[in-house]
C-alpha positions in Angstrom: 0.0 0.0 0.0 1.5 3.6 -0.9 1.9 5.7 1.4 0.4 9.4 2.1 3.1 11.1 3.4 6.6 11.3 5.1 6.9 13.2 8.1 9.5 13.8 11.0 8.8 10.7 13.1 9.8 8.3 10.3 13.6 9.8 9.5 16.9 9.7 11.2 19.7 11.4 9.6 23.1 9.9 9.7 27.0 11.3 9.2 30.0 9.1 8.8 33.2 9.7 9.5 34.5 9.6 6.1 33.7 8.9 2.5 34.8 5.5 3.1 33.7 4.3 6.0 31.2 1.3 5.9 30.8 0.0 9.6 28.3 1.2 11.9 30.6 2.0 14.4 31.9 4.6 11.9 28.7 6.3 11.6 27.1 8.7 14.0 23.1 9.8 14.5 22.9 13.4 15.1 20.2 14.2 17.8 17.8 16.6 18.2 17.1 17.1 14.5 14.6 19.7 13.3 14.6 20.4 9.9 16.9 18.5 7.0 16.3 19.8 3.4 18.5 18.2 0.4 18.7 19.5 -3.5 20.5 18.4 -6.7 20.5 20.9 -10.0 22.5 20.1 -12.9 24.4 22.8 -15.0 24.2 22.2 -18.7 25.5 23.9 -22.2 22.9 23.9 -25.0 25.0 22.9 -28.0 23.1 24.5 -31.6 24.1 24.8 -35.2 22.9 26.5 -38.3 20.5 25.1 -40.1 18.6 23.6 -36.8 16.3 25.3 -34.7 16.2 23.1 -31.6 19.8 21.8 -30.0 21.3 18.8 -30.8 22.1 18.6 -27.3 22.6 19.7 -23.7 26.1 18.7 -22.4 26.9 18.9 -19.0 29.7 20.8 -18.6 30.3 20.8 -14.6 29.8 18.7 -11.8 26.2 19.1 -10.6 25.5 20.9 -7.3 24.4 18.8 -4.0 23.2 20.7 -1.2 22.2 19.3 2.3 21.3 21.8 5.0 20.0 20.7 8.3 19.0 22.3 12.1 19.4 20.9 15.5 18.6 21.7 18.8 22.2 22.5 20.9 23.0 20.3 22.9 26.8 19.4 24.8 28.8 19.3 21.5 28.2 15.4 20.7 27.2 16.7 17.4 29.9 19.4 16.8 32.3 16.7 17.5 30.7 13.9 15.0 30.4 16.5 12.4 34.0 17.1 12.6 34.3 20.2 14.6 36.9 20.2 17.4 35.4 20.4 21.0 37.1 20.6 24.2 36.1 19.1 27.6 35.5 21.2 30.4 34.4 25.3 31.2 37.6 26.7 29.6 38.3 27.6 25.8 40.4 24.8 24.6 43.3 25.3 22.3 42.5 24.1 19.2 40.4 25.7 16.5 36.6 25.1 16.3 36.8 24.7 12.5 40.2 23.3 12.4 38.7 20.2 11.0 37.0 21.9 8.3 40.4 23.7 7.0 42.7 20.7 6.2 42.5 19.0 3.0 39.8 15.8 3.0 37.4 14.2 0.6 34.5 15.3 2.7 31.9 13.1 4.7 29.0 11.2 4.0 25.4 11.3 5.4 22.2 9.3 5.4 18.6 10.0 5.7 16.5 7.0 6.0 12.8 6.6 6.7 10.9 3.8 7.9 6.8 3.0 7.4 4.3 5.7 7.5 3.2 6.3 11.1 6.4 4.3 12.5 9.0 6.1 14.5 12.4 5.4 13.3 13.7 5.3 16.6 14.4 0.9 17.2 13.8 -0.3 13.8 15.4 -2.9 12.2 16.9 -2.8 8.3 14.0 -4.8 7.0 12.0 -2.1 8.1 13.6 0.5 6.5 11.6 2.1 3.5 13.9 3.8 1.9 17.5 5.8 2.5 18.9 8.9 1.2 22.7 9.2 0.8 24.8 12.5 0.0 28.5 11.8 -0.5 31.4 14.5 -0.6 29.7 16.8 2.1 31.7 19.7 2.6 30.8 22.3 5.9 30.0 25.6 4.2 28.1 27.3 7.0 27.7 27.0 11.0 25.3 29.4 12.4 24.2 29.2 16.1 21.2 31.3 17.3 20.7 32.0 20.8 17.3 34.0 21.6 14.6 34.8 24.1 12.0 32.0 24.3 13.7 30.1 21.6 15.6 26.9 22.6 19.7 27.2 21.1 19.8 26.0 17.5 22.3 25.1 15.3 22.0 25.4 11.4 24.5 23.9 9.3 24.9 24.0 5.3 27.3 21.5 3.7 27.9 21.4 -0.2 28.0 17.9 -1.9 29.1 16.0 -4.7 26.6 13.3 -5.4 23.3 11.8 -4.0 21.7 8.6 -4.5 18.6 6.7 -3.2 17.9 3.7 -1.8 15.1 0.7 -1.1 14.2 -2.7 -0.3 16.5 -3.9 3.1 15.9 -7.2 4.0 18.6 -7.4 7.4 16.2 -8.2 10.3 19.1 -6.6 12.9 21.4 -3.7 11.5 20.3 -1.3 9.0 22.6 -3.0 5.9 23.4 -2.8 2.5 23.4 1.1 2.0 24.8 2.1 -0.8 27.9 4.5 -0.5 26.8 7.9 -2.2 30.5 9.4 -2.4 32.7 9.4 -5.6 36.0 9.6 -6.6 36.7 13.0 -7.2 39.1 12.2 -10.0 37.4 10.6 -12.4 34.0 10.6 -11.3 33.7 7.1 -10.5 30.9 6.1 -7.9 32.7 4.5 -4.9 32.1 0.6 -4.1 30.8 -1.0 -1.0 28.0 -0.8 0.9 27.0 0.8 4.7 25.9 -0.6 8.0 24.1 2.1 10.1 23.2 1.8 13.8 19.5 1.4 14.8 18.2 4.9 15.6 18.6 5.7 19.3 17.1 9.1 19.5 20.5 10.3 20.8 23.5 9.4 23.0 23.0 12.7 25.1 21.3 12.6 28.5 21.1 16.2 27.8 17.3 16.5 26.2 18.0 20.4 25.1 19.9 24.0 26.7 17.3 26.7 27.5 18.0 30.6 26.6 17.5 31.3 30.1 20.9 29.6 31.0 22.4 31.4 28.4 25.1 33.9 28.9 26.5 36.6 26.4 29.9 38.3 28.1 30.5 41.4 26.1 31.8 43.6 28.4 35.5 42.8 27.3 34.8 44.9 24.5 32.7 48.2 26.7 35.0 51.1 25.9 34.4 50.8 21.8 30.9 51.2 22.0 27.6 54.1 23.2 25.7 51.8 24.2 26.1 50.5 28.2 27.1 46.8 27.4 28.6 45.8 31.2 27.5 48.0 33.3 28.2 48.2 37.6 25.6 45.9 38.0 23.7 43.2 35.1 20.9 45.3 35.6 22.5 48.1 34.8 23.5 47.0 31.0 21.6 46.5 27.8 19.2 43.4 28.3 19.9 41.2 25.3 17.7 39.6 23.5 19.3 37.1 20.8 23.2 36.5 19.8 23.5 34.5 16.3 27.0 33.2 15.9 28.3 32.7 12.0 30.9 30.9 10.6 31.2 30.5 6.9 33.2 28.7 5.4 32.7 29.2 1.5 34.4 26.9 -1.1 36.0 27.3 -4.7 35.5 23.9 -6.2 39.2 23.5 -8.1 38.5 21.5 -11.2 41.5 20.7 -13.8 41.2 19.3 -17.4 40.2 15.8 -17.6 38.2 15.2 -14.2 34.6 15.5 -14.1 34.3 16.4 -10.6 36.5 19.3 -8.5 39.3 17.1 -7.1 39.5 19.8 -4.3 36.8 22.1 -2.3 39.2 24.6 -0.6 38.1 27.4 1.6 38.5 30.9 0.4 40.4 32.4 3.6 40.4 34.8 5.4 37.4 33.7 7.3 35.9 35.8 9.2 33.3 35.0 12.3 30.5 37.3 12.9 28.7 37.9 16.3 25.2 39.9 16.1 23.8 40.6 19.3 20.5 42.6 19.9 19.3 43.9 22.8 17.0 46.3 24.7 18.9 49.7 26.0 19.0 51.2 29.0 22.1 53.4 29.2 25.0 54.8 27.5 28.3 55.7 28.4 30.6 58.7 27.9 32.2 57.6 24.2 33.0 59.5 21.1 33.6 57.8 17.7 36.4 59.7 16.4 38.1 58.0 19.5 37.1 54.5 18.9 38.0 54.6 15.6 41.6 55.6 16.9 41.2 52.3 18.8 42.9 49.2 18.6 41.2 47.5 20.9 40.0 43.7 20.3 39.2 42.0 23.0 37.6 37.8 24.2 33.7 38.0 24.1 32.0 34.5 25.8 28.9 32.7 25.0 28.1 30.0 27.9 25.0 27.8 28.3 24.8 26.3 32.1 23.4 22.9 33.2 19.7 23.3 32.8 19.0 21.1 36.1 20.3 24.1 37.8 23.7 23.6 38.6 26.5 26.3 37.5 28.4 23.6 34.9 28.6 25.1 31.7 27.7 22.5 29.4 28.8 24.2 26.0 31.0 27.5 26.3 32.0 29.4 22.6 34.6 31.7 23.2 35.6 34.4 20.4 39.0 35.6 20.8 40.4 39.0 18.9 37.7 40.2 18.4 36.8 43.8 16.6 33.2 46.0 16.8 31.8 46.5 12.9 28.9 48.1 14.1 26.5 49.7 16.5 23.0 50.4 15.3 20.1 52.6 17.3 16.6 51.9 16.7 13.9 54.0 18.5 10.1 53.9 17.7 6.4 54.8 18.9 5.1 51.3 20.8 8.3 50.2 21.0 11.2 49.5 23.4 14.4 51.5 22.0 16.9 48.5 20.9 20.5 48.6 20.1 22.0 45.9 17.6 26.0 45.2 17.6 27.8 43.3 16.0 31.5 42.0 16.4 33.9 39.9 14.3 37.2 37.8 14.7 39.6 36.3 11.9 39.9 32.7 12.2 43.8 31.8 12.5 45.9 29.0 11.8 45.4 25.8 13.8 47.9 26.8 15.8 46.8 30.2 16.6 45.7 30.7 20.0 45.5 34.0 20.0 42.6 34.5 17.0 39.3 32.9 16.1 36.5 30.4 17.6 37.0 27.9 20.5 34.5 25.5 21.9 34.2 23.7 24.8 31.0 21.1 25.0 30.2 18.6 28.3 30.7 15.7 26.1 34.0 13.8 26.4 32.1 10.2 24.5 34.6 9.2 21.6 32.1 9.5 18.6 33.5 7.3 15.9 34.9 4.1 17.8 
C-alpha cells in the first residue's frame, strides 16, 4: 500500500566519519534534528548549429551541485564533535580551532537520511524495516550558524555542499540497517565508490542532555565596553543592555578546483580569510561617555563568551563558545512609537591557523564520548 506522506517521526539522519567508512561503528546519528532539506540541480551547455532550430544537445559541462542543509537543537557538543568540529572538555576555551577540521585537506563526509513506514518512529527499527535511505556523498561544511534568543531553545544550522546523492530501497537485514549504498565518488574521475554501509538502529541520541534553554544562556560582552555608546557591562547586570538574541556565524565558503580531464572538482578549498560574525541585539537602557572619532583611533580587540549552564540548575557550563580578537563593525540605534528603544551590535574575529591561540572560535561542550569508535 503507498503511502500518504513522510513526516518527521519516520527519518533519522546519519554522518559518517569519512567517504569511506562502511561500519556502523563509523557512523554517528545526530540528535535533536529539526529540519533536513536536500537539493541536486544540474548545469548544462545547450550545443546548436545553423541550419537547426532546436539543439542537438545539452552537455553537461560541470559537476552538478548537491546541497544538504540541516538544524538541530544544541546540545553538549556530541554533534559538533561527529560533524568534525573540534570540541574541548571542560568550562575553559580549549586550544585548538573550532573549525580546524573543516580547513585541512579531506574528501568530505557522507550522510544518510533513511525513513521507515508511514506512522512508525524510526527510533528501534530494524533494516527490513527500512523504507527507503537517502545518501549524499562529498559533504563539505560551508556554514555554521548558532542562534541563541529569548524563548527560543539554542539552535544550530548547518549548510554543507555535496558531490553526489543517490537513493535507496528494499533492506531485508532483520538486525542492523545493511546494505546502504555508499553515495560518495571519486573525485578524479567521477567514478561512484564501491561497497556498501551498516548504520546503527536509531537511538534518538546518546545525550542525557534533552535540550539547553535561553535562560541559561550567557553573552559576556563587556571585554569589548570602551568601543561602544551603548552600556554593554554596566556596575551591575541590571545596569547593561538586556539582550535579547546573539546569532553566531561561521562561513566557510568553497571554490570547487576543477583541472582538465576530471569531471568532478578534485578539491573544495576554503576561500580564507574567514571571518566570524557575532550579532547581538538587545533592549537599551544606558550609555556611556564615548566619542567615535576616538574609537575609531582604537585598537582595541578583546575575548567576548557565550556560555550555556546545566539546565537542572547547577552552575556547569555545558557548551562555552569563546571568540577571541575580536573587533566591533557596528552599532546600530533603533527607537520607535510602541516600541522598546533597541541597540543591535555586531562583532567579528579572523579565524587563525590551527595553531593560533591568539585568533578565532574555541568550543568547549560537556561531552568527552569518543564518537567514531
Amino acid at each position: 500500500m503507498a503511502r500518504n506522506r513522510v513526516i518527521y517521526q519516520s527519518e533519522a539522519l546519519y554522518v559518517s566519519e569519512d567517504i569511506g567508512s562502511t561500519t556502523k561503528t563509523k557512523h554517528q546519528q545526530l540528535e535533536r534534528v529539526q529540519s533536513a532539506n536536500y537539493n541536486f540541480s544540474i548545469n548544462r551547455q545547450d550545443v546548436n548549429q545553423f541550419g537547426e532550430l532546436a539543439r542537438i544537445d545539452s552537455i553537461i559541462m560541470d559537476a552538478p551541485t548537491v546541497g544538504l542543509d540541516f538544524s538541530y537543537y544544541l546540545t553538549d557538543g556530541m554533534n559538533e564533535r561527529a560533524l568534525g568540529f573540534y570540541v574541548g572538555t571542560g568550562a575553559s576555551a580549549p586550544e585548538g580551532q573550532f573549525a580546524s577540521g573543516h580547513m585541512v585537506q579531506s574528501s568530505g563526509k557522507n550522510f544518510y537520511i533513511t525513513t521507515v513506514a508511514e506512522g512508525q518512529d524510526a527510533k528501534g527499527k530494524d533494516g527490513d524495516e527500512i523504507a527507503s535511505a537517502i545518501g549524499l556523498g562529498n559533504a563539505f561544511l560551508s556554514d555554521y550558524t548558532l542562534d541563541l534568543s529569548v524563548g527560543s531553545l539554542p539552535t544550530v544550522s548547518v549548510s554543507m555542499e555535496c558531490a553526489n546523492i543517490n537513493s535507496d530501497k528494499a533492506f531485508t537485514s532483520a538486525t542492523d540497517i545493511s546494505g546502504v549504498e555508499i553515495p560518495a565518488v571519486n573525485i578524479t574521475n567521477g567514478d561512484q565508490i564501491a561497497g556498501n554501509v551498516t548504520l546503527p538502529k536509531a537511538d534518538g541520541g546518546e545525550s542525557s542532555l534533552v535540550a539547553l534553554r535561553p535562560g541559561d544562556v550567557t553573552v559576556n560582552i563587556s571585554n569589548l565596553d570602551d568601543v561602544t555608546i551603548s552600556d554593554i557591562s554596566g556596575a551591575t547586570d541590571a545596569d547593561a543592555i538586556h539582550i535579547q538574541s546573539a546569532s553566531l556565524s561561521i562561513p566557510l565558503g568553497r571554490s570547487p578546483l576543477s583541472r582538465l580531464g576530471t569531471r568532478f572538482a578534485f578539491a573544495r578549498t576554503v576561500d580564507f580569510p574567514v571571518n566570524a560574525t557575532l550579532s547581538v541585539s538587545a533592549i537599551l537602557n544606558e550609555t556611556t561617555a564615548a566619542n567615535l572619532a576616538t574609537i575609531i583611533n582604537s585598537q582595541s580587540e578583546s575575548d567576548i563568551t557565550l556560555s550555556i549552564k546545566d539546565p537542572e540548575g547547577s552552575s556547569a557550563v555545558k557548551m562555552l563558545y569563546t571568540l577571541k580578537g575580536c573587533k566591533i563593525d557596528s552599532e546600530s540605534f533603533s527607537s520607535s512609537i510602541g516600541s522598546n528603544k533597541t541597540v543591535d551590535l555586531t562583532f567579528s574575529t579572523q579565524i587563525g591557523g590551527v595553531g593560533d591561540t591568539a585568533n578565532g572560535v574555541f568550543v568547549s561542550g560537556a561531552n568527552s564520548d569518543t564518537v567514531f569508535a
